[in-house]
TORLOTI-122806 format. One record per residue (C-alpha): residue number from 0; residue in one letter; z, y, x negated. Coordinates in nm, 3 decimals. Each point is the difference from the previous one (the first is absolute). Last residue first. Layout:
NODE   pos   code        c3        c2        c1
NODE   NUM      A         Z         Y         X
...
END
This chain:
NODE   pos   code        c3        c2        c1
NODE   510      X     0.635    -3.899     8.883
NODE   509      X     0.293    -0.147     0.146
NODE   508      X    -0.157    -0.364     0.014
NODE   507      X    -0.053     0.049    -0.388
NODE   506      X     0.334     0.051    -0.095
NODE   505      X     0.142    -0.253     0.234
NODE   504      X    -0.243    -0.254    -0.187
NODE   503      X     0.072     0.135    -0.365
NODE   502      X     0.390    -0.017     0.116
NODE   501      X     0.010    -0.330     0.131
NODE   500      X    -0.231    -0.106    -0.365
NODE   499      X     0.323     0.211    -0.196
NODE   498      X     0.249    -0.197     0.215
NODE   497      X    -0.202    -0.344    -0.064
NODE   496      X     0.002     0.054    -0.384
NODE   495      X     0.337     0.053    -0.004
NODE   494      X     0.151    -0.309     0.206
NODE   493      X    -0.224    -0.205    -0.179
NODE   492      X     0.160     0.168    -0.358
NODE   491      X     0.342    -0.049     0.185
NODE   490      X    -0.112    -0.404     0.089
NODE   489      X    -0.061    -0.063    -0.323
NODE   488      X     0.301     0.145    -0.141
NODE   487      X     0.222    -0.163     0.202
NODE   486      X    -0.176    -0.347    -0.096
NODE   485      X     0.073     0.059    -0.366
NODE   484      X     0.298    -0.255    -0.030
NODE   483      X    -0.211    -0.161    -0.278
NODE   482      X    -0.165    -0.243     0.272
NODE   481      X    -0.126     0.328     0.154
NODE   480      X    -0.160     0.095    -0.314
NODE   479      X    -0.149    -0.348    -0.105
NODE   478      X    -0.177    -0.026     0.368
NODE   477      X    -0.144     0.383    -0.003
NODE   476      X    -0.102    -0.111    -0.388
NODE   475      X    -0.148    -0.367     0.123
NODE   474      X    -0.266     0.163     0.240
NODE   473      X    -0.145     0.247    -0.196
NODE   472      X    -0.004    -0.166    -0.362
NODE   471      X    -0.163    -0.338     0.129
NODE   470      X    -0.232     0.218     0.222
NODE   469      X    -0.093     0.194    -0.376
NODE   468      X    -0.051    -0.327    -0.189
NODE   467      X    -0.214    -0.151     0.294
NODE   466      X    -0.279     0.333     0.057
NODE   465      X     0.067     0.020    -0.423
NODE   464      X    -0.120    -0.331    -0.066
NODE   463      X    -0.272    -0.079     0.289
NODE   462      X    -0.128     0.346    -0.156
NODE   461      X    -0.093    -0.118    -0.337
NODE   460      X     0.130    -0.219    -0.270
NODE   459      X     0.087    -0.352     0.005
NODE   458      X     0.283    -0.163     0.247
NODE   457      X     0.296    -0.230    -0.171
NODE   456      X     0.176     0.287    -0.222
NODE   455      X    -0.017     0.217     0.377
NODE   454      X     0.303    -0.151     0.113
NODE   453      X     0.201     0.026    -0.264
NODE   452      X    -0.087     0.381    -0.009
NODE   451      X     0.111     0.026     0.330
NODE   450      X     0.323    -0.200    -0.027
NODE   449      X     0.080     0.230    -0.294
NODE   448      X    -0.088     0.305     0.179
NODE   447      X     0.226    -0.098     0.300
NODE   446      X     0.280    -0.043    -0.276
NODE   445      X    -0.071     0.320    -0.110
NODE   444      X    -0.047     0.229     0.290
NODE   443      X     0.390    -0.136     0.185
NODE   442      X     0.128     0.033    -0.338
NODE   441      X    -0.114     0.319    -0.028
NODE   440      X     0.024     0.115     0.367
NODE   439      X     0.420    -0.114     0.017
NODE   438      X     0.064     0.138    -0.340
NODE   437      X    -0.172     0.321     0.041
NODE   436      X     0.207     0.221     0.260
NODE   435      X     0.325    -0.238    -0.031
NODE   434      X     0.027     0.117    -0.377
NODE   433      X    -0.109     0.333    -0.024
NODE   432      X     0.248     0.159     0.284
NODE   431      X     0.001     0.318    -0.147
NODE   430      X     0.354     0.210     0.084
NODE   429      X     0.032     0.365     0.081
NODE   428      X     0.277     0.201    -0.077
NODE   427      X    -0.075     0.094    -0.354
NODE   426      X    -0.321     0.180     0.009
NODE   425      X    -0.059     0.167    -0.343
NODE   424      X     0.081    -0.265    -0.163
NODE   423      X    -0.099    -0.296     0.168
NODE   422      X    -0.364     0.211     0.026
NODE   421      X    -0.015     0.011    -0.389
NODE   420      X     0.084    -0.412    -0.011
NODE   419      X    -0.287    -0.039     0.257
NODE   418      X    -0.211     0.210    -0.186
NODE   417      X     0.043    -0.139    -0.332
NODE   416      X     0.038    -0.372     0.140
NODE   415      X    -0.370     0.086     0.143
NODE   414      X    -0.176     0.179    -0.326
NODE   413      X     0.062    -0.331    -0.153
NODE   412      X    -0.095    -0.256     0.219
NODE   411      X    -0.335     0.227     0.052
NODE   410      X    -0.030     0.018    -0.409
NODE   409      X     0.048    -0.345    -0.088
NODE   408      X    -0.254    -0.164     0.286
NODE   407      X    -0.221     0.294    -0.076
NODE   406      X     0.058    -0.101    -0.377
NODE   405      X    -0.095    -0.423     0.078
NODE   404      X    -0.308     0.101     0.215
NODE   403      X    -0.161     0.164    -0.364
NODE   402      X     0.103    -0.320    -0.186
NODE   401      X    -0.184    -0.188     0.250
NODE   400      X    -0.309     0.232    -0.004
NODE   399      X    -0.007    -0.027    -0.405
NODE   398      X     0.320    -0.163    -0.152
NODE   397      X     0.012     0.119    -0.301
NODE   396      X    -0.174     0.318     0.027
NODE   395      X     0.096     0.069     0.335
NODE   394      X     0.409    -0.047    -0.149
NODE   393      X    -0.052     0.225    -0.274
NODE   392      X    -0.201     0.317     0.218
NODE   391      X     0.238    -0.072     0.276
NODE   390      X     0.333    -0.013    -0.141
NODE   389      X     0.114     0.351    -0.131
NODE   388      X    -0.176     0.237     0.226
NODE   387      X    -0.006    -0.272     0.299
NODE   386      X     0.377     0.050     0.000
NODE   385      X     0.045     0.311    -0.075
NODE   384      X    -0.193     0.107     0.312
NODE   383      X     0.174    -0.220     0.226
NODE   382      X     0.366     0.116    -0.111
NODE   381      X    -0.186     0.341     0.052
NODE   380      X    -0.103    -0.055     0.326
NODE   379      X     0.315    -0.217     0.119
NODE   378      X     0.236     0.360    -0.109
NODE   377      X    -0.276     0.188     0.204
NODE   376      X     0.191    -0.065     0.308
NODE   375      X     0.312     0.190    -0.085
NODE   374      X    -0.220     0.334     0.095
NODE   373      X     0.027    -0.097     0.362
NODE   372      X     0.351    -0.018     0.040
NODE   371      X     0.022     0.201     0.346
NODE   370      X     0.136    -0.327     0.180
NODE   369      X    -0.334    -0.087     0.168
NODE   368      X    -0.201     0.017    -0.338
NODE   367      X     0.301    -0.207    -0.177
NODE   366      X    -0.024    -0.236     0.273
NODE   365      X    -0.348    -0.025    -0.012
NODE   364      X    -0.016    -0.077    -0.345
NODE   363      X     0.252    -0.262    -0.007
NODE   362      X    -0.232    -0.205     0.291
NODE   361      X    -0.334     0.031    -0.138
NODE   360      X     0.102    -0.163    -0.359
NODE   359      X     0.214    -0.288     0.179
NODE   358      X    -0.277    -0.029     0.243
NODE   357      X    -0.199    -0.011    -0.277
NODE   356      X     0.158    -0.204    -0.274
NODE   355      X    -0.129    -0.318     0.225
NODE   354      X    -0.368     0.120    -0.138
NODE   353      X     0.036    -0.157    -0.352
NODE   352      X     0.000    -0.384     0.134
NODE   351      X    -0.345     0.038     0.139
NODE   350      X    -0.093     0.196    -0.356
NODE   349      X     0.055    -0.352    -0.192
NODE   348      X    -0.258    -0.118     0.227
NODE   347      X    -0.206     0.274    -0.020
NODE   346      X     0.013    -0.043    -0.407
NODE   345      X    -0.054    -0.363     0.044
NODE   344      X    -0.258     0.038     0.204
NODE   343      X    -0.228     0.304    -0.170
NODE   342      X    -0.214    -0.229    -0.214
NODE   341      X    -0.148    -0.113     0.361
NODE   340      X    -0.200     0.322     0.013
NODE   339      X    -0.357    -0.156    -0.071
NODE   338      X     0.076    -0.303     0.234
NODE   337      X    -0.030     0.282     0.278
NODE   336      X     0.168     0.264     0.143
NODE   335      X     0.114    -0.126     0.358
NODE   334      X    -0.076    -0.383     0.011
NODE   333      X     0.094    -0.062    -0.399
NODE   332      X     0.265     0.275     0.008
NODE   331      X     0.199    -0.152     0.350
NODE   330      X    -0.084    -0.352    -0.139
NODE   329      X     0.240     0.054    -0.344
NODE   328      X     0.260     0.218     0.111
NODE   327      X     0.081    -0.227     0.338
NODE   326      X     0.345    -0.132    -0.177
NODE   325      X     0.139     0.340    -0.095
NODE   324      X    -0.186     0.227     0.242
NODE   323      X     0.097    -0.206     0.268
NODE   322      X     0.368    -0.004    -0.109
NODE   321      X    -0.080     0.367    -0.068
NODE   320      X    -0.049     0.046     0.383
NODE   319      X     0.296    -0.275     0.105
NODE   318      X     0.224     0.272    -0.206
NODE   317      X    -0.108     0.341     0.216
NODE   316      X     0.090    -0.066     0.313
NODE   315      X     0.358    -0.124     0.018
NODE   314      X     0.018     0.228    -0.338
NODE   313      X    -0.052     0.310     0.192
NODE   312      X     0.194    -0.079     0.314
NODE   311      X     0.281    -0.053    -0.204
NODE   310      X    -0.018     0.260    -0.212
NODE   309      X    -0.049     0.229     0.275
NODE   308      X     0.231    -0.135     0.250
NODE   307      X     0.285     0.003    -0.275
NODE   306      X    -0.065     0.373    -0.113
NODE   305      X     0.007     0.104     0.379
NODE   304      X     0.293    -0.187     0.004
NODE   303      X     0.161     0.177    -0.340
NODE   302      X    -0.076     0.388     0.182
NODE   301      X     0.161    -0.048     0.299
NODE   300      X     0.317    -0.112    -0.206
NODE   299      X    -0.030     0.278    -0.233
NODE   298      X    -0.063     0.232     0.235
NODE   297      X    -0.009     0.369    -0.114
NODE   296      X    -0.358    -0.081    -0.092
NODE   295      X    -0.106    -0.071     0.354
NODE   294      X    -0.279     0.240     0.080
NODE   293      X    -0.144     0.021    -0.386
NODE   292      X     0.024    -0.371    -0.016
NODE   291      X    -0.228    -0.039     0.305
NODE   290      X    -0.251     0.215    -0.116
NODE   289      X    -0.077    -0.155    -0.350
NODE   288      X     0.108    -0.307     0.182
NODE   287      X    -0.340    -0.085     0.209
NODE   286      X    -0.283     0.215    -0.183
NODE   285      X     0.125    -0.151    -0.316
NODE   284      X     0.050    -0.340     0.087
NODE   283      X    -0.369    -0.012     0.176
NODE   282      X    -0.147     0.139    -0.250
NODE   281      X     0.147    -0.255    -0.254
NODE   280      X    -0.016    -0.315     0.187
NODE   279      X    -0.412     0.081     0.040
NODE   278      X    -0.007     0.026    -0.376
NODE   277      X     0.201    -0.319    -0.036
NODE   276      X    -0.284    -0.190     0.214
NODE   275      X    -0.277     0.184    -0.263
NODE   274      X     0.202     0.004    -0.329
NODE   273      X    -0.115    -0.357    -0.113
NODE   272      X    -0.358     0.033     0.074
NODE   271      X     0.006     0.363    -0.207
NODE   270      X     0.200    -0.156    -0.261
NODE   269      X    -0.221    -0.305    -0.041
NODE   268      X    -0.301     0.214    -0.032
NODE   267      X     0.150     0.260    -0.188
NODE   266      X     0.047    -0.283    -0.249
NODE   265      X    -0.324    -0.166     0.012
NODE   264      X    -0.170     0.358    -0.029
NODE   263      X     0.254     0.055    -0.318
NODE   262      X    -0.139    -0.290    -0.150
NODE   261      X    -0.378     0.098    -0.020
NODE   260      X     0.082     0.335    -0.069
NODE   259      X     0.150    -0.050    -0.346
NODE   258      X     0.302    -0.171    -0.143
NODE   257      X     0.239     0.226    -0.116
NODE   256      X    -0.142     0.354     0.147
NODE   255      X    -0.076    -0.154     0.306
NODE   254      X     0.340    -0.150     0.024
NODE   253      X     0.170     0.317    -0.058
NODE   252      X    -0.251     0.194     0.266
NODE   251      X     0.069    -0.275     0.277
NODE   250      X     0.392     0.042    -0.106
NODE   249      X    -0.007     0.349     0.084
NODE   248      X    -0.152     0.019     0.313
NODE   247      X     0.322    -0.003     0.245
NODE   246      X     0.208     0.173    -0.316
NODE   245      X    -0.219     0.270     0.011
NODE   244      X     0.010     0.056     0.356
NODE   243      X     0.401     0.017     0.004
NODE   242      X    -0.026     0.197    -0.277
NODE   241      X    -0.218     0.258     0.147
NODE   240      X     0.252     0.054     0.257
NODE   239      X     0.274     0.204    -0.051
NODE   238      X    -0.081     0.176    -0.311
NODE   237      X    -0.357     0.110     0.158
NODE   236      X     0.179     0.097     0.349
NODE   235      X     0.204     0.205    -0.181
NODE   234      X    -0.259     0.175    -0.223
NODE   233      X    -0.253     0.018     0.342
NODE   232      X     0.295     0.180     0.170
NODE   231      X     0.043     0.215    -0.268
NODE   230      X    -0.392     0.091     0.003
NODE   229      X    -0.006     0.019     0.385
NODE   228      X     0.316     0.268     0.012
NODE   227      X    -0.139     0.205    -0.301
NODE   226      X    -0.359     0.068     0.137
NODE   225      X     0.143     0.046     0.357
NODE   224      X     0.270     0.317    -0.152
NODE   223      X    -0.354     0.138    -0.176
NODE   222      X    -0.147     0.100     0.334
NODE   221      X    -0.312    -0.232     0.043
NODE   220      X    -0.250     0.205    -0.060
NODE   219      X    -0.180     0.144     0.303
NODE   218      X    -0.294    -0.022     0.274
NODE   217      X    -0.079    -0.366    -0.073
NODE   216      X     0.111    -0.112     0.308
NODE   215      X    -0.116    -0.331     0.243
NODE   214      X     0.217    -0.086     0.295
NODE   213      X    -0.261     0.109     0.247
NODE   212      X     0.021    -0.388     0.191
NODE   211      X    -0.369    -0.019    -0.094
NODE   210      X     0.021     0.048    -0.353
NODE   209      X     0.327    -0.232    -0.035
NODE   208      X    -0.140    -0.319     0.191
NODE   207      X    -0.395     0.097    -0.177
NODE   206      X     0.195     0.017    -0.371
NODE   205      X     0.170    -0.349     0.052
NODE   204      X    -0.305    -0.118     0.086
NODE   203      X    -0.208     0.060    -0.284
NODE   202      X     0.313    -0.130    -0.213
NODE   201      X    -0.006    -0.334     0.149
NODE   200      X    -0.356    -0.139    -0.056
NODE   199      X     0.093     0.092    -0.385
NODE   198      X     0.249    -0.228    -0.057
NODE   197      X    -0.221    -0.316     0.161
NODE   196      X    -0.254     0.115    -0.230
NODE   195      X     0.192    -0.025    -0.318
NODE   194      X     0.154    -0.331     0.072
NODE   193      X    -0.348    -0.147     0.090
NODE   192      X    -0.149     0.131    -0.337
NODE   191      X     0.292    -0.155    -0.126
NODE   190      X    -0.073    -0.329     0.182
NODE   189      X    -0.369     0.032    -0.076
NODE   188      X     0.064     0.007    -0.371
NODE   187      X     0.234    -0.309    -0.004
NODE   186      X    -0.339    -0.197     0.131
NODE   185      X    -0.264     0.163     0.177
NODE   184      X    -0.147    -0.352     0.036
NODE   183      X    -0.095     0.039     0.421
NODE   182      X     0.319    -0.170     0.104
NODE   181      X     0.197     0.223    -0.224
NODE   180      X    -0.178     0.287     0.165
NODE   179      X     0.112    -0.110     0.348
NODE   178      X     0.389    -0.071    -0.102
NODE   177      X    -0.001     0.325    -0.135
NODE   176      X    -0.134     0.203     0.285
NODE   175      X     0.203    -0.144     0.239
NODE   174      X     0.313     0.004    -0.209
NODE   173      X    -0.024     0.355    -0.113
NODE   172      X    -0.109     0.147     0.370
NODE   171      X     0.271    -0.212     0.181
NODE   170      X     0.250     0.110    -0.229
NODE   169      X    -0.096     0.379     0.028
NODE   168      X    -0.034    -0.023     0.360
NODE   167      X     0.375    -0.107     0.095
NODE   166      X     0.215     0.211    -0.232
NODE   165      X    -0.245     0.296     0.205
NODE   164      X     0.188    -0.161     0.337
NODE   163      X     0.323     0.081    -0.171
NODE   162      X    -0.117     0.372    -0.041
NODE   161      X    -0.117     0.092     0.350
NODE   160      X     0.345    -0.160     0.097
NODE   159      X     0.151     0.251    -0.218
NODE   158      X    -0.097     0.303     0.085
NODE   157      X     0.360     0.134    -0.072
NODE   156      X    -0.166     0.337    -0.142
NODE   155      X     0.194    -0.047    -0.314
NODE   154      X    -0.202    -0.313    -0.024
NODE   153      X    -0.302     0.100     0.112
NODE   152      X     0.023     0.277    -0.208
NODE   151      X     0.074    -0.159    -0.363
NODE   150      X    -0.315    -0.274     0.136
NODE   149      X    -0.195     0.312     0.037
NODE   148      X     0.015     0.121    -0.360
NODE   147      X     0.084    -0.385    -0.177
NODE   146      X    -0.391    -0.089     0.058
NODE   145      X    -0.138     0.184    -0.277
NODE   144      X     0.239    -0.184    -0.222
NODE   143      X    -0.080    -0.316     0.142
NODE   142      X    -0.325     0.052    -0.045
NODE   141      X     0.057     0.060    -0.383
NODE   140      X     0.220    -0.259     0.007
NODE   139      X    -0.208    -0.243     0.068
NODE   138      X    -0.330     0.096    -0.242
NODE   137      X     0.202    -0.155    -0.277
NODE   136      X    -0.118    -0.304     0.195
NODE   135      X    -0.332    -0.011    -0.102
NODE   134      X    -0.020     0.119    -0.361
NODE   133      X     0.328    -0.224    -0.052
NODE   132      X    -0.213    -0.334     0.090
NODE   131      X    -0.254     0.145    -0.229
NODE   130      X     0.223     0.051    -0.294
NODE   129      X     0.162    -0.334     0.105
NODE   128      X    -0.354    -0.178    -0.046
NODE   127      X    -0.098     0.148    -0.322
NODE   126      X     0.365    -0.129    -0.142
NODE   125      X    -0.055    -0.329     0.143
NODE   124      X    -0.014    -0.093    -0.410
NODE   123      X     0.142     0.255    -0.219
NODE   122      X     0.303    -0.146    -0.062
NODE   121      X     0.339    -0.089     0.199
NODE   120      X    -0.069     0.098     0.376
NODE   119      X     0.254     0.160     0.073
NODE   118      X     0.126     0.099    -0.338
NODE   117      X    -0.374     0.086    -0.179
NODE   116      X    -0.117     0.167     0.379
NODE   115      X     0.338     0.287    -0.033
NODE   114      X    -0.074     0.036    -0.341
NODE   113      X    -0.341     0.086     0.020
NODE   112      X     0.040     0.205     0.318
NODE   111      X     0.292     0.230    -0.137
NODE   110      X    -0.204     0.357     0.022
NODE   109      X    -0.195    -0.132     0.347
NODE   108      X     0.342    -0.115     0.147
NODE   107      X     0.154     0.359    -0.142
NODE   106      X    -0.259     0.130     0.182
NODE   105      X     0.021    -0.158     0.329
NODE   104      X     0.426     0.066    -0.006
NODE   103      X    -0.078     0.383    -0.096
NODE   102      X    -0.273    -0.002     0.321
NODE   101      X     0.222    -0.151     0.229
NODE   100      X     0.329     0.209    -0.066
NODE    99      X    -0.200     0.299     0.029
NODE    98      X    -0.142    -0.116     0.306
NODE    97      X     0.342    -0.080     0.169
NODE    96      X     0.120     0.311    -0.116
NODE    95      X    -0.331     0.175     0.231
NODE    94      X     0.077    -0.235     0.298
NODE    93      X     0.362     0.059     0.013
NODE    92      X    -0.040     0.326    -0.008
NODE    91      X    -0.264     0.021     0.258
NODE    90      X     0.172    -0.204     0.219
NODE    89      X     0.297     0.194    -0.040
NODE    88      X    -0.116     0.359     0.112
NODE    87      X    -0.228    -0.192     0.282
NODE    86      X     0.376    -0.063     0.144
NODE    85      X     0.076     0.349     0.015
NODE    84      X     0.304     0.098    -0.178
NODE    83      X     0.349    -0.074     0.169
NODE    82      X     0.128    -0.284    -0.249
NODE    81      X     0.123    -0.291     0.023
NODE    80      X    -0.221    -0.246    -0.237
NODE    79      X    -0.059    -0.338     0.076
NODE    78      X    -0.376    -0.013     0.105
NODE    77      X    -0.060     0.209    -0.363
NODE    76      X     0.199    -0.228    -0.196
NODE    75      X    -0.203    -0.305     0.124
NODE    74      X    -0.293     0.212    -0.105
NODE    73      X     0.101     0.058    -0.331
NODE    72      X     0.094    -0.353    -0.055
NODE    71      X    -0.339    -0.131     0.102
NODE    70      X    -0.174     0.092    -0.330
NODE    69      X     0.269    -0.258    -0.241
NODE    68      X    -0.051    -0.256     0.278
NODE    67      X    -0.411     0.081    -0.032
NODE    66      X     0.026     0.007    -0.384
NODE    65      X     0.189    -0.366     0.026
NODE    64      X    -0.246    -0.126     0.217
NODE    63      X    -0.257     0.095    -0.253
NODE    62      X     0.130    -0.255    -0.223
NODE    61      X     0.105    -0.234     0.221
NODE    60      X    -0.387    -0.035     0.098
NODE    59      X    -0.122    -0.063    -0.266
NODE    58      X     0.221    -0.259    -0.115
NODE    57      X    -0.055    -0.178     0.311
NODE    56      X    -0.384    -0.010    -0.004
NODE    55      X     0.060    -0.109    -0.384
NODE    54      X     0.203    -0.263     0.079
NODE    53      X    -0.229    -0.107     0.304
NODE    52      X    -0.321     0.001    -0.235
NODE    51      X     0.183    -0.234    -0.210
NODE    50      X     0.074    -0.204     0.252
NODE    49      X    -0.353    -0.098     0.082
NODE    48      X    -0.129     0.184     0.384
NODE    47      X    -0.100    -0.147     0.333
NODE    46      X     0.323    -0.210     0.079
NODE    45      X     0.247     0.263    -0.142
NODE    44      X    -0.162     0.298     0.140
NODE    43      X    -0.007    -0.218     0.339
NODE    42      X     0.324    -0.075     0.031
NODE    41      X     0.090     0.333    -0.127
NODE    40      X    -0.109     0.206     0.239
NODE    39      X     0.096    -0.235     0.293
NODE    38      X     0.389     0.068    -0.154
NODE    37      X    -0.078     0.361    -0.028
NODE    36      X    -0.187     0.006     0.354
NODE    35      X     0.346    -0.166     0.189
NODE    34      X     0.238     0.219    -0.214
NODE    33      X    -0.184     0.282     0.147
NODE    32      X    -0.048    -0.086     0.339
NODE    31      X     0.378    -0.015     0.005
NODE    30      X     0.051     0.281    -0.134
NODE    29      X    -0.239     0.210     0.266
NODE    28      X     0.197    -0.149     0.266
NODE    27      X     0.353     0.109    -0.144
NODE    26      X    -0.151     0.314    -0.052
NODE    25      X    -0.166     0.027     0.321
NODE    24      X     0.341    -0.107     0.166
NODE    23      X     0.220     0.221    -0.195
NODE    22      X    -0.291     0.327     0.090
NODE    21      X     0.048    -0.113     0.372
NODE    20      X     0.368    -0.002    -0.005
NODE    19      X     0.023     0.261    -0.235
NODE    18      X    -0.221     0.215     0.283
NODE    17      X     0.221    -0.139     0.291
NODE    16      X     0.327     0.131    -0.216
NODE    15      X    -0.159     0.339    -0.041
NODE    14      X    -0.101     0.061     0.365
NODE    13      X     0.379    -0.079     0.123
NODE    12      X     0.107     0.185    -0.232
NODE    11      X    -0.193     0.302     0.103
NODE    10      X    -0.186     0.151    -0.297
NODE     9      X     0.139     0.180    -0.270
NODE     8      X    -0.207     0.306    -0.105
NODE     7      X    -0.197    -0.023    -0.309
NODE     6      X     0.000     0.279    -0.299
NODE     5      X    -0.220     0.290     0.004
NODE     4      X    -0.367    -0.013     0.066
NODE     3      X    -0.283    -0.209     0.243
NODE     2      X     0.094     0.167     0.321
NODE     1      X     0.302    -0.211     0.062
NODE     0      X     0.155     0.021     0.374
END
């Protein structure tokens, strides 16, 4: 038994897989719930606030987002490391690097604030209201700093399910509190405040799990072997990941800087409404053949059907979504947003052709994390990066939003071939079936668009439109896809669905 110090015993097996069963369920839960608030979240910040005030919102807060991924890696280093020292040894560690980090990043953001405001925001107008949106926020990693002690032992300690319900009250928190102070006129003030306060009704709690479990220690140093294992683990977590984020937030800071906050809120608002139903592809493709293409890896043939399902599966579902996206752009933002955001439909439009990359994208990079090959994933980063480095700021200038849509279009096409043509060549034995995966579902998606958006020429604006445009799209694609020699297909993805709802019911008549 543990009596607060020295490193963790294992637990029974069978104990430890019921705990990650719990914790994986609570997780999965609590991201759900998530993605559910953020897209209610900004529903109503886009109804109830001017664009403008969105932009800067959003600038705002990637800015201190990137101090809190910067702060985090520390602690992410700490959970990961192997050694023997107690686990209050890391915590604090982590904690006090994580500070340092945090305080040189908030003072070099204080030192540079002039010419950080004049880029984003281009002049000294809004530049009052960024200082105080920053003033607020830059409050977030501070918390979270404070916080990163007994979230370090939780972790280590395996307390995870305590943790995964914790991913659940944050979100609620933020959202609640957001959504009622924008209701009340707090405006893009309220939602930091909101962001702030949901952080910090965490960390008290945090401290009460670990107090009152007797994990707490501040008897010693950290032994000086702990202090050099969590600050090279934060290095190589930095270099592997940080340009990943970056290039995910990149572009909204590029077009900012080009054309102002006012545009980059229509573009981030696109995006984000573009990104959601590939978002959901993407977890799910990762959690699925990360783990499956580390167990079969030394078969090829294995390993090219699993590859087949998924792209197939992926586009069967995923194409009639942008179709709607594509011919539904225009009603969708006037009912959802408002007539205030409908300079945003072309670009989402454009966007809703974007998103087919992803299961392309998603794909290559979990076969290169499942094969060992993790590191050959950053080649699509930087082929991103470069990208929206040399065209964004000239193309967002010319072409405003549109022009903006136009270099994510570029750059995501881009960064894929590179992948796919670095994964070719480092796995040789396995074949991509590109062609039937998309051919049938595109054709299939576009010619039920095209009947849909004929359809809807002779019916005016509104909800009549989109309630008939999106039943034309539903029930002709299913038709156009089995006429296409598709019906196979069909009838696996039925097939699917139906084992995993068998397997939810026996699940739950077990329990």
């Amino acid at each position: 038994m543990e009596n607060g110090k020295g490193p963790m015993l294992n637990p029974p097996t069978a104990g430890l897989r019921l705990e990650a069963a719990k914790a994986a369920f609570g997780s999965g839960f609590a991201e759900v719930v998530s993605r559910v608030l953020a897209v209610a979240l900004a529903i109503v910040t886009a109804r109830t606030l001017e664009p403008r005030d969105v932009g800067l919102l959003g600038l705002a807060v990637i800015v201190v987002g990137v101090i809190s991924m910067i702060g985090y890696y520390p602690e992410t280093a700490a959970v990961a490391a192997r050694g023997e020292s107690d686990h209050a040894d890391y915590a604090l560690a982590a904690v006090v690097i994580r500070g340092c980090v945090v305080a040189v990043l908030l003072v070099l953001l204080a030192a540079t604030f002039g010419r950080v405001a004049d880029y984003l925001i281009g002049g000294p107008e809004g530049r009052s209201s960024f200082r105080q949106l920053l003033s607020i926020l830059f409050w977030a990693p501070i918390l979270e700093c404070l916080s990163g002690y007994p979230q370090v032992i939780l972790q280590r300690r395996l307390d995870l399910n305590f943790l995964a319900w914790m991913q659940f009250v944050q979100p609620m928190v933020f959202v609640g509190l957001a959504v009622t102070l924008l209701f009340l006129g707090g405006g893009y003030l309220g939602v930091a405040w909101a962001n702030v306060i949901g952080t910090a009704a965490v960390c008290p709690i945090l401290w009460l799990r670990v107090w009152r479990q007797g994990w707490m220690s501040f008897e010693r140093r950290p032994a000086p072997n702990v202090w050099k294992e969590t600050i090279a683990g934060s290095s190589r977590i930095f270099a592997g990941g940080f340009g990943g984020y970056l290039g995910s937030r990149l572009d909204n800071l590029l077009v900012a800087g080009a054309m102002g906050p006012t545009v980059m809120s229509y573009y981030s608002m696109a995006w984000n409404a573009s990104r959601t139903p590939t978002g959901i592809f993407s977890r799910a493709i990762n959690f699925v053949l990360v783990p499956t293409f580390a167990r079969i890896q030394n078969e090829p043939e294995r390993m090219e059907r699993g590859l087949r399902d998924c792209l197939q599966f992926s586009y069967l579902l995923l194409t009639p979504i942008c179709a709607v996206l594509l011919v539904c752009a225009p009603d969708l933002v006037a009912i959802v947003l408002g007539p205030k955001w409908l300079p945003l439909v072309p670009a989402l439009q454009l966007m809703s052709v974007t998103v087919l990359v992803g299961p392309l994208l998603d794909s290559a990079n979990a076969l290169l994390v499942g094969t060992g090959r993790a590191q050959m994933t950053g080649v699509s980063t930087i082929v991103r990066i470069i990208g929206l480095l040399l065209l964004m700021p000239l193309f967002a200038r010319r072409w405003n939003v549109m022009g903006a849509a136009w270099v994510d279009l570029i750059s995501g096409v881009a960064c894929t071939i590179a992948l796919l043509v670095t994964v070719k060549a480092a796995i040789r034995n396995i074949k991509w079936p590109l062609v039937s995966s998309m051919v049938c579902p595109v054709v299939a998606a576009s010619c039920s668009a095209a009947l849909a958006w004929r359809g809807g020429i002779y019916m005016g604006p509104g909800y009549l439109r989109l309630a008939a445009q999106v039943s034309i799209l539903l029930v002709l694609y299913p038709a156009i896809v089995a006429g296409l020699g598709g019906r196979k297909r069909l009838t696996g993805l039925a097939a699917l669905f139906g084992g995993i709802l068998k397997g939810r019911i026996a699940a739950a008549s077990h329990t």
